[in-house]
Every structure is written in C-alpha cells, then in structure tokens.
C-alpha positions in Angstrom: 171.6 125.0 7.9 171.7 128.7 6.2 173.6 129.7 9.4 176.0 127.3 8.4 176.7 127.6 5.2 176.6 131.6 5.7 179.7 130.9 8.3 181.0 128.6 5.9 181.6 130.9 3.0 182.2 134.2 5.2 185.6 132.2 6.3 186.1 131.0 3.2 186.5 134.8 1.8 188.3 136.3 4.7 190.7 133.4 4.4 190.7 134.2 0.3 191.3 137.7 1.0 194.0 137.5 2.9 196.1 135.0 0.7 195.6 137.5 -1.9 193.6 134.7 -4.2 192.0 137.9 -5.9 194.0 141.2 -6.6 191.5 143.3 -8.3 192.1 144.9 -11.7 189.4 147.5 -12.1 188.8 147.7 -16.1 186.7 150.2 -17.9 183.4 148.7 -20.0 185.4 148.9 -23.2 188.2 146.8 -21.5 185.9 144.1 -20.4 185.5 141.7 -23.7 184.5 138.4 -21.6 181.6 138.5 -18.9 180.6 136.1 -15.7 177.0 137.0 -15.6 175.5 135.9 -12.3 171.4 135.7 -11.2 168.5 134.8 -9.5 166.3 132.6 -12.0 163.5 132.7 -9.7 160.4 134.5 -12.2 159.4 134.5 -16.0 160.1 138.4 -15.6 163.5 138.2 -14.1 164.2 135.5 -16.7 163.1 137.8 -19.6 165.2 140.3 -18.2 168.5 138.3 -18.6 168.1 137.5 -21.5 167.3 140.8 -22.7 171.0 141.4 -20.7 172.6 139.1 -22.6 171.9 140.0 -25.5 172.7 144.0 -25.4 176.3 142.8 -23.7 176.6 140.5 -26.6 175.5 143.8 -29.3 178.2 145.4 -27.8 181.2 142.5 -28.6 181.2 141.1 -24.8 181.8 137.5 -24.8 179.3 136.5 -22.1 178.6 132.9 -19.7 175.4 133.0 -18.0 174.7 131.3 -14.6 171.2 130.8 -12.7 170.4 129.8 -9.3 167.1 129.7 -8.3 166.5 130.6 -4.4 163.5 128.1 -4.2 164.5 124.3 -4.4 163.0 123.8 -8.2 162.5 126.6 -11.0 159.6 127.4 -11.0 159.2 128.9 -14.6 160.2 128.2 -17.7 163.9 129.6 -18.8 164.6 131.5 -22.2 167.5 129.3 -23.7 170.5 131.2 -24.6 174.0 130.0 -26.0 176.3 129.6 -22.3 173.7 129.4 -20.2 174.0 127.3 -16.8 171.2 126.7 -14.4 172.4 126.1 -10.4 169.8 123.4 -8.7 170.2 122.1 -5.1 171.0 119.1 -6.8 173.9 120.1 -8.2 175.3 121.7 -4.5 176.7 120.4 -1.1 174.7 120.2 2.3 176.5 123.9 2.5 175.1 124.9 -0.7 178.5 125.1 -2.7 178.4 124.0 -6.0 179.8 121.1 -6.7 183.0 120.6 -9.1 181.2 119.9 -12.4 179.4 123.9 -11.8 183.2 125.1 -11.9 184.6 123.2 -14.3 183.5 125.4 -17.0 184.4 129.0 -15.0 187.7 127.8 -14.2 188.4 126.8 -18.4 187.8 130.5 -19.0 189.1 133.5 -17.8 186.8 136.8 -17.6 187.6 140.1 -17.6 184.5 140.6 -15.7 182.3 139.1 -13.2 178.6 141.1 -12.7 176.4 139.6 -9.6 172.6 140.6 -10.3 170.9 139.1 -7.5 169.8 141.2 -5.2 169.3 138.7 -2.3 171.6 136.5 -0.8 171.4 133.3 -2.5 175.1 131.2 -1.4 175.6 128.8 -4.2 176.3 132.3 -6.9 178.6 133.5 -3.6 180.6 130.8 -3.7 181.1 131.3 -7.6 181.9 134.8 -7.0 183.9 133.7 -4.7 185.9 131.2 -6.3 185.9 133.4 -10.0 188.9 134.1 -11.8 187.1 137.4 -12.8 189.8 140.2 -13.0 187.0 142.6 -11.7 184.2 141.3 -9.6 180.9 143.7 -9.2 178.0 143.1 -7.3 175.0 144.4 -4.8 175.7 144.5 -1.2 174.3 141.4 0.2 177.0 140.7 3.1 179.4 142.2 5.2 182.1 140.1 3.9 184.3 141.0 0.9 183.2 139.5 -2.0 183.3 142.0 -4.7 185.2 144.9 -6.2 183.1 146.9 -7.0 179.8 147.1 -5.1 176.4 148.3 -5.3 174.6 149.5 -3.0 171.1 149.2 -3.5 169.7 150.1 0.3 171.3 153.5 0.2 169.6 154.2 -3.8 166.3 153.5 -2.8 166.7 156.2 0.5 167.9 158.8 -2.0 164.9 158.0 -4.7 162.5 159.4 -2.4 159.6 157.6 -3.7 157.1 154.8 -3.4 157.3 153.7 -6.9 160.9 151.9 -6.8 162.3 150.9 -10.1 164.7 148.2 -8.8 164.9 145.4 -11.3 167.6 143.6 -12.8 167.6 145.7 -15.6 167.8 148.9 -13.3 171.0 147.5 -11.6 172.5 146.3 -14.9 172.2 149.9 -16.6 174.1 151.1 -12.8 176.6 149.0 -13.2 177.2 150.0 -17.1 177.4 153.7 -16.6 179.6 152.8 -13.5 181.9 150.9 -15.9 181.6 153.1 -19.3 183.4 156.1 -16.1 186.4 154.1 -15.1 189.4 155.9 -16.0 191.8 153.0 -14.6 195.5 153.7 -14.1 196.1 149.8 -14.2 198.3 148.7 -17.5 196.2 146.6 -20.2 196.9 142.9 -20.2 
C-alpha cells in the first residue's frame, strides 16, 4: 500500500507542477506574518519541541496553525495542547493516506505566507497537505525526489559536513536552519 500511495502523490505533484497550481513567492522571515507548521507527533520529546516552536514564532508576531501526523497508526504520547492545533490519525485519511476533506477545510479558509515541513521522514498524509497548501512559500527537508517545496533542506548532506558522531538533528535544530535561512532572504519579489 505505501508503494501506492507514494505513486499516488508523486503524480499528483508533477501534474501540480506543471499546471502551475503553485508559483512560489520566496518572502523574507519578517514578511511571513501567517505560518502552516507541519510535524511528526510521534514522541513526548518531539511534542515538547513544537510547542516550544510555536510559541517563539508566535513571540515574534507570526500567526501560526499547527498540524500533527503521527507515523504509527495511534499517538502514542500525550500532546501539549496549543490554540490551532490539528492532530492527523489514519482515521481521518483515505486507503492512500490523503487526508480527507474535513483535514483541509481549515488550510484552505486561510491563506499563509508560509508553510515549514519539520518531519524529517516521509510520512504521506503532511505531503499531501504540503501539497495541496496555499502557502506562498513552502519549506521543507528533502524527503523525495519530487517537487514539493520551495525551499528545501537538506539534512543528509548537513550531517556529512558535521563530521561527528554526536548529531544534533532535532526539530528544533532544523527549525533554527530554516529561521536563519529566512531572516537572509533578500527577495526581489513586490510585497502583496
């Protein structure tokens, strides 16, 4: 079934991208005011960790909607409750693991300036949201071959370059990345 649903939403964004569904507007972090905050909720840690997110975008003035998806079938841990917070179960998905509409009612009501992917492993339910996002910049970690993001991270070639066996890859390690990434975009494109 993974096979499938892998094919399923690899055509679905090569067919996207050559409609032109998405035309990227790369924004710098003071630009962004709205977030689409996408993760694993798998552990208590991870779980800490977005929250702890959360709350320094929000310190800063960003306007942020939170969406889990646990890899496993159930979570497994208890989640910090936070204001626009969404948990993804299998319950709420098709047999190819795309969310059903009642997940994207809510993304399409809003519009966001910004859409940052912190899973690091392929989990297709928060693909398909990427996907599917209205987000006028979409950033995430190299997962797939196929275009899903904007901007992308890529975490395999920053672990070669650390050069040692303690790695500090954690959501809040990518997050920070992905800030200082943002806070140096000098964008040409006009403000909306």
């Amino acid at each position: 079934m993974k096979f499938l649903s892998r094919k399923k939403i690899k055509n679905a964004a090569i067919k996207l991208s050559d409609a032109n569904f998405h035309i990227p507007k790369f924004l710098n972090y003071s630009d962004i005011h709205s977030i689409l905050l996408l993760f694993e909720a798998d552990d208590a840690e991870k779980n800490l960790q977005v929250k702890k997110i959360v709350q320094m975008l929000k310190a800063d003035g960003k306007k942020v909607t939170a969406i889990g998806c646990p890899r496993n079938k159930k979570l497994k841990t208890d989640f910090p409750i936070f204001e626009n917070l969404t948990i993804v179960d299998k319950s709420q998905t098709d047999f190819f693991e795309k969310p059903r509409h009642s997940v994207f009612k809510p993304i399409e009501a809003n519009k966001f300036d910004a859409l940052l992917d912190l899973s690091l492993n392929e989990n297709i339910p928060l693909q398909y949201i990427a996907l599917y996002s209205n987000a006028l910049l979409k950033i995430g970690v190299r997962k797939t071959s196929f275009p899903l993001y904007d901007f992308i991270l890529d975490i395999d070639s920053i672990v070669a370059n650390l050069k040692t066996d303690h790695l500090p890859i954690d959501l809040l390690y990518i997050f920070n990345q992905i800030i200082f990434y943002l806070k140096n975009i000098q964008s040409c494109d006009e403000k909306a």
